[in-house]
mmCIF entry with sequence, helices, sheets and N, C-alpha, C, O atoms, coordinates in Angstrom:
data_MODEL
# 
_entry.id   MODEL 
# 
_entity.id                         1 
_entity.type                       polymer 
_entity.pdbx_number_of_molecules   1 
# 
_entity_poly.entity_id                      1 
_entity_poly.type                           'polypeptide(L)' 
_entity_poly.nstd_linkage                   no 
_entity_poly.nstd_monomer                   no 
_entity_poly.pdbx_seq_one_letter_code       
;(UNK)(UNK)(UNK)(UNK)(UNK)(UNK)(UNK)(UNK)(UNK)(UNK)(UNK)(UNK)(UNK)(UNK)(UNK)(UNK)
(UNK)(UNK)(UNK)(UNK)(UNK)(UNK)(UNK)(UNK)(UNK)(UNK)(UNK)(UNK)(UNK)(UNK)(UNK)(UNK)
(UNK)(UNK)(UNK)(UNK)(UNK)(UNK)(UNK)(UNK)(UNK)(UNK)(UNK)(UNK)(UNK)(UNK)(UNK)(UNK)
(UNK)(UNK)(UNK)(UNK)(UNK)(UNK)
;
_entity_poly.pdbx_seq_one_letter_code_can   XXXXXXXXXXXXXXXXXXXXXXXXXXXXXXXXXXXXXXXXXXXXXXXXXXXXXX 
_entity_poly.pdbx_strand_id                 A 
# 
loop_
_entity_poly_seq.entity_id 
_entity_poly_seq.num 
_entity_poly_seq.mon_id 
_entity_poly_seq.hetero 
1 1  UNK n 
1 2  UNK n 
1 3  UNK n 
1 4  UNK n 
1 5  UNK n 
1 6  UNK n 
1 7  UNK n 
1 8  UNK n 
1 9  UNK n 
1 10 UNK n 
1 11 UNK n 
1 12 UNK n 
1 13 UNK n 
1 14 UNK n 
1 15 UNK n 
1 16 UNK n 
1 17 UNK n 
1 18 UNK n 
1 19 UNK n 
1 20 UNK n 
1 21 UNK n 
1 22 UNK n 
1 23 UNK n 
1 24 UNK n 
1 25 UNK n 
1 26 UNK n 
1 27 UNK n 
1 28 UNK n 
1 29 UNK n 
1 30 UNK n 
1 31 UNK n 
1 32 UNK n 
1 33 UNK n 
1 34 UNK n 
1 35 UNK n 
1 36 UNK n 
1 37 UNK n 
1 38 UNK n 
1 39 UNK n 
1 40 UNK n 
1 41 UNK n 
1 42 UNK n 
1 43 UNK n 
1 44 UNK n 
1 45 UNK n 
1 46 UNK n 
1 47 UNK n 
1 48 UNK n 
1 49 UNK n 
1 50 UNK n 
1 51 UNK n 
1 52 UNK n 
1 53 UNK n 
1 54 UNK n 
# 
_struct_asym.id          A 
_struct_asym.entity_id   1 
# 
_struct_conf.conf_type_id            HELX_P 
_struct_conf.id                      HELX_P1 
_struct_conf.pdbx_PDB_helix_id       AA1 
_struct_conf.beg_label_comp_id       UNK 
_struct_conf.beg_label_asym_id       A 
_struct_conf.beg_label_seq_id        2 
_struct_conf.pdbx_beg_PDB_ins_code   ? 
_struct_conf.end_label_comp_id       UNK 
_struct_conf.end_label_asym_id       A 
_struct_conf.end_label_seq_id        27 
_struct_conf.pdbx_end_PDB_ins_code   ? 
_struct_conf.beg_auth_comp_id        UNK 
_struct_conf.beg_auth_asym_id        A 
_struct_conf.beg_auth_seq_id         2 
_struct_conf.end_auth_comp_id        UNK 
_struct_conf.end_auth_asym_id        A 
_struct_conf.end_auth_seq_id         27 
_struct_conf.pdbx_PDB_helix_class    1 
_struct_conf.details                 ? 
_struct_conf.pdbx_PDB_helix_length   26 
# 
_struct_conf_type.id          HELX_P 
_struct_conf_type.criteria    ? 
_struct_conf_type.reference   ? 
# 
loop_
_atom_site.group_PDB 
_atom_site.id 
_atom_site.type_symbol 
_atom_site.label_atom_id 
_atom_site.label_alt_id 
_atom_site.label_comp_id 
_atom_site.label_asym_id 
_atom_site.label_entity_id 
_atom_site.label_seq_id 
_atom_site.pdbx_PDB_ins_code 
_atom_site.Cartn_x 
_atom_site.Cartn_y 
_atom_site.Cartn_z 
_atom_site.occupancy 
_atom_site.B_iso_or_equiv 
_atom_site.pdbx_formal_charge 
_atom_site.auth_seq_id 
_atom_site.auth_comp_id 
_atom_site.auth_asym_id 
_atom_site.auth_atom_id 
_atom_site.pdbx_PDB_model_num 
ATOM 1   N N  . UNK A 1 1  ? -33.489 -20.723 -7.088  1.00 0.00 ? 1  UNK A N  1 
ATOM 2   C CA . UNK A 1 1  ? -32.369 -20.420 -7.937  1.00 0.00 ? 1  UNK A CA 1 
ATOM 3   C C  . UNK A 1 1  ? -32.265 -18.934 -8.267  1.00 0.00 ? 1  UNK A C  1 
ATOM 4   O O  . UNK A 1 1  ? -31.168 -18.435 -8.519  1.00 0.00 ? 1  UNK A O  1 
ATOM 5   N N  . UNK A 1 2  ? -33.693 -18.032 -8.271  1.00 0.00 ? 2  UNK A N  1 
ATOM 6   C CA . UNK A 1 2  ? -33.407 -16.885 -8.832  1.00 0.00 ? 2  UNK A CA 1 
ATOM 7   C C  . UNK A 1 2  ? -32.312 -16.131 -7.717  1.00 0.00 ? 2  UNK A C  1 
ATOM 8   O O  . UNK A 1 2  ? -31.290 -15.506 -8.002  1.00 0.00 ? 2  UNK A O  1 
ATOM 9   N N  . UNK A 1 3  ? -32.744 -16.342 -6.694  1.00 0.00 ? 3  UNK A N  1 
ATOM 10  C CA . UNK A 1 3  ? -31.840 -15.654 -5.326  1.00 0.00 ? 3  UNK A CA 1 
ATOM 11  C C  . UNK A 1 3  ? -30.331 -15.572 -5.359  1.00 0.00 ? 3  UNK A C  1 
ATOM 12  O O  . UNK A 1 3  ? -29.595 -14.632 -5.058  1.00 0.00 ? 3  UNK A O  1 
ATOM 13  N N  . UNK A 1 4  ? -30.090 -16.620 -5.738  1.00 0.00 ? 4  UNK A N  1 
ATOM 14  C CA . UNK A 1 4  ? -28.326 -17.068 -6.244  1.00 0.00 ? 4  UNK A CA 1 
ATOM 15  C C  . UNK A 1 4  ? -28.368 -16.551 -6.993  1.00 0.00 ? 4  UNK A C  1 
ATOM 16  O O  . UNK A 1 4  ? -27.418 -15.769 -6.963  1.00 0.00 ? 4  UNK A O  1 
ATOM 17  N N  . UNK A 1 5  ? -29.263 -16.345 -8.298  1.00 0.00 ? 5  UNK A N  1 
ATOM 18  C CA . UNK A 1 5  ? -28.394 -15.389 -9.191  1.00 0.00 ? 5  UNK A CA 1 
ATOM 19  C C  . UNK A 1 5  ? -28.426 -14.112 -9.191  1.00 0.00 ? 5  UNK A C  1 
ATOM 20  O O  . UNK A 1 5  ? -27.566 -13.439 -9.759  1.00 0.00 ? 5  UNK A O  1 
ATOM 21  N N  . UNK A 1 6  ? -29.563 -13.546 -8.462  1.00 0.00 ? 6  UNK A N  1 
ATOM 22  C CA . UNK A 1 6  ? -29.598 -12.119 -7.567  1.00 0.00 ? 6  UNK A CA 1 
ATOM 23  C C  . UNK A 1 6  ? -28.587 -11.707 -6.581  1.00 0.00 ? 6  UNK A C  1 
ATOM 24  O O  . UNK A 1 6  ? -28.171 -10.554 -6.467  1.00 0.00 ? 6  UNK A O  1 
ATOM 25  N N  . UNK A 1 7  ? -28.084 -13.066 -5.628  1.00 0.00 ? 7  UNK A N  1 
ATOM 26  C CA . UNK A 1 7  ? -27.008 -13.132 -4.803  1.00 0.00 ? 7  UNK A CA 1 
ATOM 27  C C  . UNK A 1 7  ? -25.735 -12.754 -5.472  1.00 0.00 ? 7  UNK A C  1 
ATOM 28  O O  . UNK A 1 7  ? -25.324 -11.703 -4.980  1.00 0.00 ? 7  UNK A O  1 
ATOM 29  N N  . UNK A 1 8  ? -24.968 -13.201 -6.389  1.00 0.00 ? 8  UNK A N  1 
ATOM 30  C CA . UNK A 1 8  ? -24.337 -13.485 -6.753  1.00 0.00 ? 8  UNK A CA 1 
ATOM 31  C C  . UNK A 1 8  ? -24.069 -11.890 -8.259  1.00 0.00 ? 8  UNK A C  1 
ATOM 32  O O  . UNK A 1 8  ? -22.931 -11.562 -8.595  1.00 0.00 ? 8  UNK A O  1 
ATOM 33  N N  . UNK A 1 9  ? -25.307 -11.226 -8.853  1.00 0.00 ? 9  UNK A N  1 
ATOM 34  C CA . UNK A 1 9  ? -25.227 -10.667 -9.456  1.00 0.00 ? 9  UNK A CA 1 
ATOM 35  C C  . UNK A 1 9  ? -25.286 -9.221  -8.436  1.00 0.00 ? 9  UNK A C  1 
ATOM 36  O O  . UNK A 1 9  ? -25.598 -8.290  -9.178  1.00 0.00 ? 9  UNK A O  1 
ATOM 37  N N  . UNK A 1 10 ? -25.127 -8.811  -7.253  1.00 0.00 ? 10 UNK A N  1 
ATOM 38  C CA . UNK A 1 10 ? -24.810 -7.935  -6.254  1.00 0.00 ? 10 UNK A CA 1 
ATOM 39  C C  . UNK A 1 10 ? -23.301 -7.980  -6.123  1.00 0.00 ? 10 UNK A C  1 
ATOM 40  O O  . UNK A 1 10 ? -22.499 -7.097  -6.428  1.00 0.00 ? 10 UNK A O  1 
ATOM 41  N N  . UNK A 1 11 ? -23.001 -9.532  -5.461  1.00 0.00 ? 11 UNK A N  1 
ATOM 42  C CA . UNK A 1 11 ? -21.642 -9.332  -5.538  1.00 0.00 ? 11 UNK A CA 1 
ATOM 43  C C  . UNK A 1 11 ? -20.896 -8.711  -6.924  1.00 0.00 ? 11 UNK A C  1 
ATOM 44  O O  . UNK A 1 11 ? -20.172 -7.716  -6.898  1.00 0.00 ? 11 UNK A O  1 
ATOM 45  N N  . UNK A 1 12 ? -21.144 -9.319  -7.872  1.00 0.00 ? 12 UNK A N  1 
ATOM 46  C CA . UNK A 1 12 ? -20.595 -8.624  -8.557  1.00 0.00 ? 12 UNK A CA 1 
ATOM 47  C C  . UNK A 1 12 ? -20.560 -6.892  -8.900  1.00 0.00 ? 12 UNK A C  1 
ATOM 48  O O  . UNK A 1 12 ? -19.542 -6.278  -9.220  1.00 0.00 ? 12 UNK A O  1 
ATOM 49  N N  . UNK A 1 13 ? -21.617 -6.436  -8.781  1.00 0.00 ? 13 UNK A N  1 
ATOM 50  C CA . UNK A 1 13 ? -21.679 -5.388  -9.386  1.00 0.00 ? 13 UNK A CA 1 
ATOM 51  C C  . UNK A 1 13 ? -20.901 -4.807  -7.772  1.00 0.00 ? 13 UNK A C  1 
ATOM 52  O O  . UNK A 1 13 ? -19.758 -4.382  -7.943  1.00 0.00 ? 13 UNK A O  1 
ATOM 53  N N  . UNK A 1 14 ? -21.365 -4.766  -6.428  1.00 0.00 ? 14 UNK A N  1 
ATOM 54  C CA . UNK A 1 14 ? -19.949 -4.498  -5.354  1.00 0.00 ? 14 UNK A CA 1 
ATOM 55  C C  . UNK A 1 14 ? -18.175 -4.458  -5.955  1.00 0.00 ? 14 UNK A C  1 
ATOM 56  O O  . UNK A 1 14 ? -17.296 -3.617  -5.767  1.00 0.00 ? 14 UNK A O  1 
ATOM 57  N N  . UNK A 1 15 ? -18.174 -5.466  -6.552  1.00 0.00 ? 15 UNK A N  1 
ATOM 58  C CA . UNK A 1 15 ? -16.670 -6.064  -6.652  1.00 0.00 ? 15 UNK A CA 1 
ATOM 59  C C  . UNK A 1 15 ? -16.375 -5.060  -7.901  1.00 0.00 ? 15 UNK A C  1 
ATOM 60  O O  . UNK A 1 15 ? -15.211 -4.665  -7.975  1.00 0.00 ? 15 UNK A O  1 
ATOM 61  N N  . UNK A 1 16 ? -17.322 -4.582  -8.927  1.00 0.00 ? 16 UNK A N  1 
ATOM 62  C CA . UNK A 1 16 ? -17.166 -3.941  -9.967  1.00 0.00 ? 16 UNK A CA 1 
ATOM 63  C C  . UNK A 1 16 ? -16.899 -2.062  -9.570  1.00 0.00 ? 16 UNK A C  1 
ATOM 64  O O  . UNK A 1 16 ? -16.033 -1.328  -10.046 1.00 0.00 ? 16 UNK A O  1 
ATOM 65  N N  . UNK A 1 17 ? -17.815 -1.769  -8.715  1.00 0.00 ? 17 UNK A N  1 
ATOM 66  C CA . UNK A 1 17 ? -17.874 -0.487  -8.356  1.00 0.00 ? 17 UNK A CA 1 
ATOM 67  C C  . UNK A 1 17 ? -16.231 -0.183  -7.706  1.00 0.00 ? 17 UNK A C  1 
ATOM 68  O O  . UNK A 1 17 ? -15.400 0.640   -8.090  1.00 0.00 ? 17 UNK A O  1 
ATOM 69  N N  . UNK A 1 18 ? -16.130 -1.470  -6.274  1.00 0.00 ? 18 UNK A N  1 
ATOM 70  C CA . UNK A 1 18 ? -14.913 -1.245  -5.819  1.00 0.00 ? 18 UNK A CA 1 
ATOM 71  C C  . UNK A 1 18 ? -13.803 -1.193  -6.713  1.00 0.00 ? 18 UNK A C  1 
ATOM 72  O O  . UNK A 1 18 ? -12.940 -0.464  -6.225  1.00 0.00 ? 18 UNK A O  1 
ATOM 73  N N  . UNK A 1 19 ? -13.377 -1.780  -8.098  1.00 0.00 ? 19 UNK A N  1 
ATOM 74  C CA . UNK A 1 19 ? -12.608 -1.972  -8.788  1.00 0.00 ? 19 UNK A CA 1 
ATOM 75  C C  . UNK A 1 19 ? -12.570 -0.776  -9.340  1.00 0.00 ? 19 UNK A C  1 
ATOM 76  O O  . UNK A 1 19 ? -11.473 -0.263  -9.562  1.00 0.00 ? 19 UNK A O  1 
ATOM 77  N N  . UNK A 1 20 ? -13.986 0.018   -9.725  1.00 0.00 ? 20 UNK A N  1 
ATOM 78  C CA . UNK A 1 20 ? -13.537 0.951   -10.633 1.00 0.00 ? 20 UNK A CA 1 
ATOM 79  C C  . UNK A 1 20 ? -13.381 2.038   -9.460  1.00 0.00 ? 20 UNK A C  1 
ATOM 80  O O  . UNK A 1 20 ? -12.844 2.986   -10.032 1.00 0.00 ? 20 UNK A O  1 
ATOM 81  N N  . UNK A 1 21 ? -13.553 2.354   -8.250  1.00 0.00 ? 21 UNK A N  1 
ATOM 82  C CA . UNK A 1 21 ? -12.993 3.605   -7.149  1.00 0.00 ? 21 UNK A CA 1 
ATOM 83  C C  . UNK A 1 21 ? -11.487 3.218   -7.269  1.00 0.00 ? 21 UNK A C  1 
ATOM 84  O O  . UNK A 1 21 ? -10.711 4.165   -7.393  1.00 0.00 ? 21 UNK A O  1 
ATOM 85  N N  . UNK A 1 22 ? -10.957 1.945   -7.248  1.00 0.00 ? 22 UNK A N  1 
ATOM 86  C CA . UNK A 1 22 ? -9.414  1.908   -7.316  1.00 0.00 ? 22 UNK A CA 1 
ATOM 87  C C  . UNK A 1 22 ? -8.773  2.127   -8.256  1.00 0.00 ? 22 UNK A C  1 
ATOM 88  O O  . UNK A 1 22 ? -7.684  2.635   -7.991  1.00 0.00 ? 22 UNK A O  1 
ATOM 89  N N  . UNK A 1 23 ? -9.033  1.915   -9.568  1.00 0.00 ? 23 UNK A N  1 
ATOM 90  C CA . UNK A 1 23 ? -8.655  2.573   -10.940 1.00 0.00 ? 23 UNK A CA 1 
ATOM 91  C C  . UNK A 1 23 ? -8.566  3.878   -11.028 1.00 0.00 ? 23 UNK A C  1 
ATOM 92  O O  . UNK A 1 23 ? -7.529  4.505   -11.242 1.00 0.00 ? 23 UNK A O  1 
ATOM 93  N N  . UNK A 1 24 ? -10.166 4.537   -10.788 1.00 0.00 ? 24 UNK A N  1 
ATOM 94  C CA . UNK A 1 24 ? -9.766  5.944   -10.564 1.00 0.00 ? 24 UNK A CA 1 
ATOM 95  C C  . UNK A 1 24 ? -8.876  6.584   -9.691  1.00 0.00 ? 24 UNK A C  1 
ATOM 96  O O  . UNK A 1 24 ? -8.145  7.487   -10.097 1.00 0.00 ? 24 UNK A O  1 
ATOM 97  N N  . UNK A 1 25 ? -8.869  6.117   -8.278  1.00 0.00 ? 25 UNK A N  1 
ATOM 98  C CA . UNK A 1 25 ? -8.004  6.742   -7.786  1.00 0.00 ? 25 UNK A CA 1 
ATOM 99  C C  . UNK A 1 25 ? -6.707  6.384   -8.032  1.00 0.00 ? 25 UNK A C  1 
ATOM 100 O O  . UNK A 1 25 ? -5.886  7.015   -7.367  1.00 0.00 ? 25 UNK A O  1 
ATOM 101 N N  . UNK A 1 26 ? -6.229  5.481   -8.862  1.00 0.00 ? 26 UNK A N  1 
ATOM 102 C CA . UNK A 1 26 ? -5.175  5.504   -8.937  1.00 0.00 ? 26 UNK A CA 1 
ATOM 103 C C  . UNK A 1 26 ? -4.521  5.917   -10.541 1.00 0.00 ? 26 UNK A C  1 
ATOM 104 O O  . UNK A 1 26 ? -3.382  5.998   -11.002 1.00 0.00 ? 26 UNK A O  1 
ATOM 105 N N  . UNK A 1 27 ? -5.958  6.127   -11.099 1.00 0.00 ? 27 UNK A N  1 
ATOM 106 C CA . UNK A 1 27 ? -5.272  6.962   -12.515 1.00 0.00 ? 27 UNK A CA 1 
ATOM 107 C C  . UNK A 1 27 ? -5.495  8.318   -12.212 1.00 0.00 ? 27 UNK A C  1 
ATOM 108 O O  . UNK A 1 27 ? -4.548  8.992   -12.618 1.00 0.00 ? 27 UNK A O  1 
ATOM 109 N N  . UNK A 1 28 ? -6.543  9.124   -11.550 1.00 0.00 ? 28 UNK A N  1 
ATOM 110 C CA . UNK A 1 28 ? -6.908  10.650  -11.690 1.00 0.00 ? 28 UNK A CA 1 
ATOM 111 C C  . UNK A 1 28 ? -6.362  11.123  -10.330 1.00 0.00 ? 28 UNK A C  1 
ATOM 112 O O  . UNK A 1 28 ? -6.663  12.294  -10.098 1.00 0.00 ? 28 UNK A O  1 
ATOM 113 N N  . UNK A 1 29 ? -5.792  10.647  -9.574  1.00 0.00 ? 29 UNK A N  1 
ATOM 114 C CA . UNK A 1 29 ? -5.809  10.897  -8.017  1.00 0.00 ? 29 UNK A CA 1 
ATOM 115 C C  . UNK A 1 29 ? -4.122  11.434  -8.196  1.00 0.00 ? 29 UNK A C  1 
ATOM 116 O O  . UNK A 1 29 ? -3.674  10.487  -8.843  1.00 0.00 ? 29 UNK A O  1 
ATOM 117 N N  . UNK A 1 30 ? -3.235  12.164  -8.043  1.00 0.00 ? 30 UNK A N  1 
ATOM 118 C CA . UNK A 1 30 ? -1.794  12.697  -8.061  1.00 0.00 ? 30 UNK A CA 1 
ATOM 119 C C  . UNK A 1 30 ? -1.470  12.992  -6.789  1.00 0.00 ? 30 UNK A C  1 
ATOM 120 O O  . UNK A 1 30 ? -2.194  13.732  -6.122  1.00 0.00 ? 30 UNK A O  1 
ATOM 121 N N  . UNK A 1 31 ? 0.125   12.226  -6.097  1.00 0.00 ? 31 UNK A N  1 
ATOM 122 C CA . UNK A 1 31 ? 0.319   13.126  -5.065  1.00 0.00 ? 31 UNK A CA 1 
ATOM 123 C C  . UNK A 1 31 ? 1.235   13.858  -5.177  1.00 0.00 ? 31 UNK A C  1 
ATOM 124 O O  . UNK A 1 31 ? 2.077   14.085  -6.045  1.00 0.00 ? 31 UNK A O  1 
ATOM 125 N N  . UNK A 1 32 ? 0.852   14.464  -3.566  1.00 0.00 ? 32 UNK A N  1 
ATOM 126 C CA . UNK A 1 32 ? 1.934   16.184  -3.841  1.00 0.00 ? 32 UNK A CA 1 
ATOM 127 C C  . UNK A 1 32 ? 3.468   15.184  -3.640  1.00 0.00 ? 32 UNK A C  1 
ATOM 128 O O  . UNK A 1 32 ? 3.693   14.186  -2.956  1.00 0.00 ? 32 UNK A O  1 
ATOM 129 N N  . UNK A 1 33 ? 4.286   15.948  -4.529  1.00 0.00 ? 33 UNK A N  1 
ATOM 130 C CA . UNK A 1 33 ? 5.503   15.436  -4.226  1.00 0.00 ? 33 UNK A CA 1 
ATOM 131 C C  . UNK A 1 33 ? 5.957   16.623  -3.291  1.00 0.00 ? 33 UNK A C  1 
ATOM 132 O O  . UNK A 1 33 ? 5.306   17.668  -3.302  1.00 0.00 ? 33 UNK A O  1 
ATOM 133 N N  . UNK A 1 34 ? 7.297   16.444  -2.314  1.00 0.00 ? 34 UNK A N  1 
ATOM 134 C CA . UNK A 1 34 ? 8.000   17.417  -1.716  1.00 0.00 ? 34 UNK A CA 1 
ATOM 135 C C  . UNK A 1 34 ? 9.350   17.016  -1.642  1.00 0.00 ? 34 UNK A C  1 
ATOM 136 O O  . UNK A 1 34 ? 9.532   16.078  -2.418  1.00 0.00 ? 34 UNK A O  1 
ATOM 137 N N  . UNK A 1 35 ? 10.346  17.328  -1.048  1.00 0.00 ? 35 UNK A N  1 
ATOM 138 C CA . UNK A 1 35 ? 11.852  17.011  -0.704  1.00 0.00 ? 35 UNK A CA 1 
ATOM 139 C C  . UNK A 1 35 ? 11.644  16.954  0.964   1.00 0.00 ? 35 UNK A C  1 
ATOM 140 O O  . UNK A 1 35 ? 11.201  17.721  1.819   1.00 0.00 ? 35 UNK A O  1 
ATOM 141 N N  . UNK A 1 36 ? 12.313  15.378  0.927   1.00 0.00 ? 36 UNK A N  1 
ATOM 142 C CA . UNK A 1 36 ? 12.600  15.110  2.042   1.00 0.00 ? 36 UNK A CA 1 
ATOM 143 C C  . UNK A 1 36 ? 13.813  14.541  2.515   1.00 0.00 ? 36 UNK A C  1 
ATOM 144 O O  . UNK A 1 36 ? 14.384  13.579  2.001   1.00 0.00 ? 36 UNK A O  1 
ATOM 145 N N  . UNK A 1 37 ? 14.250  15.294  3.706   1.00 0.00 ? 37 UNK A N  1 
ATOM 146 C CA . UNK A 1 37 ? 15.965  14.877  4.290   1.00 0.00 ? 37 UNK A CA 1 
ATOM 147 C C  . UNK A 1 37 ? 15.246  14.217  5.718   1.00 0.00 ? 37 UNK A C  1 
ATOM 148 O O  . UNK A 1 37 ? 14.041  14.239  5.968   1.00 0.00 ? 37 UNK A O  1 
ATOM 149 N N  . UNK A 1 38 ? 16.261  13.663  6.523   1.00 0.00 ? 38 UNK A N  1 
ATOM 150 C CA . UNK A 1 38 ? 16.516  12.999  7.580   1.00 0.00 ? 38 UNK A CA 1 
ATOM 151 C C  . UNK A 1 38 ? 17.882  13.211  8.133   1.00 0.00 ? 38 UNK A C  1 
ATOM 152 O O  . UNK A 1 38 ? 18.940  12.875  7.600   1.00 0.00 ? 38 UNK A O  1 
ATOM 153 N N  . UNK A 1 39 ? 17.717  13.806  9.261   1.00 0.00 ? 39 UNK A N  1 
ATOM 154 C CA . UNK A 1 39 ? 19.656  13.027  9.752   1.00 0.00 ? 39 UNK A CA 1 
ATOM 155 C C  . UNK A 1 39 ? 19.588  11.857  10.551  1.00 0.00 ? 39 UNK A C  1 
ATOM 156 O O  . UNK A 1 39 ? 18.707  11.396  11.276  1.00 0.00 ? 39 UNK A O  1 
ATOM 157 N N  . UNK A 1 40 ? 20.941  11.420  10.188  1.00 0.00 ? 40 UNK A N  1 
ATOM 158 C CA . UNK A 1 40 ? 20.952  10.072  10.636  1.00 0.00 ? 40 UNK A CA 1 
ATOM 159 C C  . UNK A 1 40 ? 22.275  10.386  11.502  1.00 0.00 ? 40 UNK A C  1 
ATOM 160 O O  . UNK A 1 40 ? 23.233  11.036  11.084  1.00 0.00 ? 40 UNK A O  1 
ATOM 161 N N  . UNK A 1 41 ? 22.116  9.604   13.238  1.00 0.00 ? 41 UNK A N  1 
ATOM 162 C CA . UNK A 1 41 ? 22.805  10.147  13.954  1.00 0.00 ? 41 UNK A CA 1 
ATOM 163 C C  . UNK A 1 41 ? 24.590  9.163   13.383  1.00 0.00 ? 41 UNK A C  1 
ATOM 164 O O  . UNK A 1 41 ? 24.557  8.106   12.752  1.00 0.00 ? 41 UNK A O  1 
ATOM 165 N N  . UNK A 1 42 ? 25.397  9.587   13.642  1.00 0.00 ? 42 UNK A N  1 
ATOM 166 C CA . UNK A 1 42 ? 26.875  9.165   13.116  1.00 0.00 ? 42 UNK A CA 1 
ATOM 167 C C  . UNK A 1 42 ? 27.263  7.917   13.689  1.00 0.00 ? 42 UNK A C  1 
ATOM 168 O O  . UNK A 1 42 ? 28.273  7.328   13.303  1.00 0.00 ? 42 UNK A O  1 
ATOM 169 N N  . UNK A 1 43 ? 26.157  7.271   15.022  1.00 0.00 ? 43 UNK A N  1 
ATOM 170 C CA . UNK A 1 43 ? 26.271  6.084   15.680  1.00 0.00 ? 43 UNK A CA 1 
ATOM 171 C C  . UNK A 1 43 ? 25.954  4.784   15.073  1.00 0.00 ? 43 UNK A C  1 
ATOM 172 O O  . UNK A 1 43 ? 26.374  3.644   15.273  1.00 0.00 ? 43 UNK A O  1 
ATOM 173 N N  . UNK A 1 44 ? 25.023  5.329   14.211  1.00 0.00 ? 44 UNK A N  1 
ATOM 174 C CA . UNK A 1 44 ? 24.153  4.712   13.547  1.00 0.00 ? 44 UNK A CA 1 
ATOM 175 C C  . UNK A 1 44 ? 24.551  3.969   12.006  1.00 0.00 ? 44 UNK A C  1 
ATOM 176 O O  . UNK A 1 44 ? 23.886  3.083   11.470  1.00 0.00 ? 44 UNK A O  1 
ATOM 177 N N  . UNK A 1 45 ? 25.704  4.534   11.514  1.00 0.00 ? 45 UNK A N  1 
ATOM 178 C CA . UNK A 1 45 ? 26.532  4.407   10.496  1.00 0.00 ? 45 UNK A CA 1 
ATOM 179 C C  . UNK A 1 45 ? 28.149  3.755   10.880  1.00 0.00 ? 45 UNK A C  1 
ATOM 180 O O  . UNK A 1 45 ? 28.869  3.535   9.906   1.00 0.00 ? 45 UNK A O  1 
ATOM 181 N N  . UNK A 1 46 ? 28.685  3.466   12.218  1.00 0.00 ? 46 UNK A N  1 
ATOM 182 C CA . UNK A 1 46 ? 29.768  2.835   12.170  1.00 0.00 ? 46 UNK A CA 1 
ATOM 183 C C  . UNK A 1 46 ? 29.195  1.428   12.433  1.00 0.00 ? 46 UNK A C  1 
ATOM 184 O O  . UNK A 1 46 ? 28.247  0.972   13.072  1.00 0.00 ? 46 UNK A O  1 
ATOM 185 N N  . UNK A 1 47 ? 30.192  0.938   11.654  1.00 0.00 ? 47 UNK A N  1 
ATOM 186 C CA . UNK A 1 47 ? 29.989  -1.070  11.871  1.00 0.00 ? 47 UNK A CA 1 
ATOM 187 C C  . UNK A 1 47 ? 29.864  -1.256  13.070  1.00 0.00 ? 47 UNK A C  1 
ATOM 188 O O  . UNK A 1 47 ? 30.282  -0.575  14.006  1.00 0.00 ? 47 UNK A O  1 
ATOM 189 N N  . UNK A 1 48 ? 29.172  -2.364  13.064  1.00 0.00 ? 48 UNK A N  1 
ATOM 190 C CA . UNK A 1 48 ? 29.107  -3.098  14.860  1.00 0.00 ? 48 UNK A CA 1 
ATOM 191 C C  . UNK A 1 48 ? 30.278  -3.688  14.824  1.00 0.00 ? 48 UNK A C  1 
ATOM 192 O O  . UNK A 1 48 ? 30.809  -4.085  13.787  1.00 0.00 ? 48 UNK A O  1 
ATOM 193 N N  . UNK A 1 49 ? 30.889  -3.807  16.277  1.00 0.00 ? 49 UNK A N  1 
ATOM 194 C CA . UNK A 1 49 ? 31.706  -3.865  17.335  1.00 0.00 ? 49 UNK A CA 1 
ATOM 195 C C  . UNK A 1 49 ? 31.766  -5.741  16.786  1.00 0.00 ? 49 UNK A C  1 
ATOM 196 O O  . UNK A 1 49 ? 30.836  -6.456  16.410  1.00 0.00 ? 49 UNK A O  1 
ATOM 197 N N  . UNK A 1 50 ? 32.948  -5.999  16.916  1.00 0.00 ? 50 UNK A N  1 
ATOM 198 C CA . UNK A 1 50 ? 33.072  -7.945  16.621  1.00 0.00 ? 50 UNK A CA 1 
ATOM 199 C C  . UNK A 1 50 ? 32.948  -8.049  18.375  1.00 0.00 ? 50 UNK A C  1 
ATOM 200 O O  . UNK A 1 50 ? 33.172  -7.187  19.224  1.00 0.00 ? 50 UNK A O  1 
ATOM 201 N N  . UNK A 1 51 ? 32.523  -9.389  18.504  1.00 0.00 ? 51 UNK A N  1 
ATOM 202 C CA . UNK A 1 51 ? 32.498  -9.396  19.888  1.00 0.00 ? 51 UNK A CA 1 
ATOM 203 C C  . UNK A 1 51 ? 33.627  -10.464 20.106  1.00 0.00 ? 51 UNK A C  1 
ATOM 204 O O  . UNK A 1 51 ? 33.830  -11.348 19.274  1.00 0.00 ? 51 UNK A O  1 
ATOM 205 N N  . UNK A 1 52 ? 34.486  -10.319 21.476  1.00 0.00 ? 52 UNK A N  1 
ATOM 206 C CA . UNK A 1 52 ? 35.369  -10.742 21.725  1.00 0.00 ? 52 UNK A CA 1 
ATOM 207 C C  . UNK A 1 52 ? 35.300  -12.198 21.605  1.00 0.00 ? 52 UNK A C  1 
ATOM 208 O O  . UNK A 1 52 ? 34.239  -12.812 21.490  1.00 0.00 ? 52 UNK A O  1 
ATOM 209 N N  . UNK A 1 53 ? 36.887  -12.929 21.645  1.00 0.00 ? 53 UNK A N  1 
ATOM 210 C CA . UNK A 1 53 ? 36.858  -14.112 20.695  1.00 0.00 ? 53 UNK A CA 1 
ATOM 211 C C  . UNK A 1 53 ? 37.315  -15.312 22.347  1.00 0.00 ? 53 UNK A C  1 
ATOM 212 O O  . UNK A 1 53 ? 38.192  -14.892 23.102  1.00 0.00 ? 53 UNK A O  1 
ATOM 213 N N  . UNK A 1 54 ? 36.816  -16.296 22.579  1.00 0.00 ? 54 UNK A N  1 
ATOM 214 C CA . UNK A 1 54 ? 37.436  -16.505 23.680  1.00 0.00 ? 54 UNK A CA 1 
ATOM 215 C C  . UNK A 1 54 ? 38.533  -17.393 23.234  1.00 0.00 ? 54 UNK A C  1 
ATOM 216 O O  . UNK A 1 54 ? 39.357  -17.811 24.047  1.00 0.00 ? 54 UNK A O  1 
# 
């Protein structure tokens, strides 16, 4: 029995460490913001074509 709870008290403290690298990085960690454009070609913006009706 002690093994399981040795087993089992690893996982946790794993599952604890990983939890707290994701907290931090997601409270102390900032990204760079920038401005971003795209063109979009003018083909790409007219409606599709109805297809003929027989």
């Amino acid at each position: 029995m002690p093994s399981l709870f040795r087993f089992l008290l690893i996982l946790l403290l794993l599952g604890l460490t990983g939890f707290g690298l994701v907290y931090a990085l997601g409270t102390y960690v900032k990204p760079a913001t920038r401005p971003m454009s795209q063109d979009v070609p003018l083909k790409n913006l007219e409606p599709p074509k109805e297809p003929a009706k027989p």
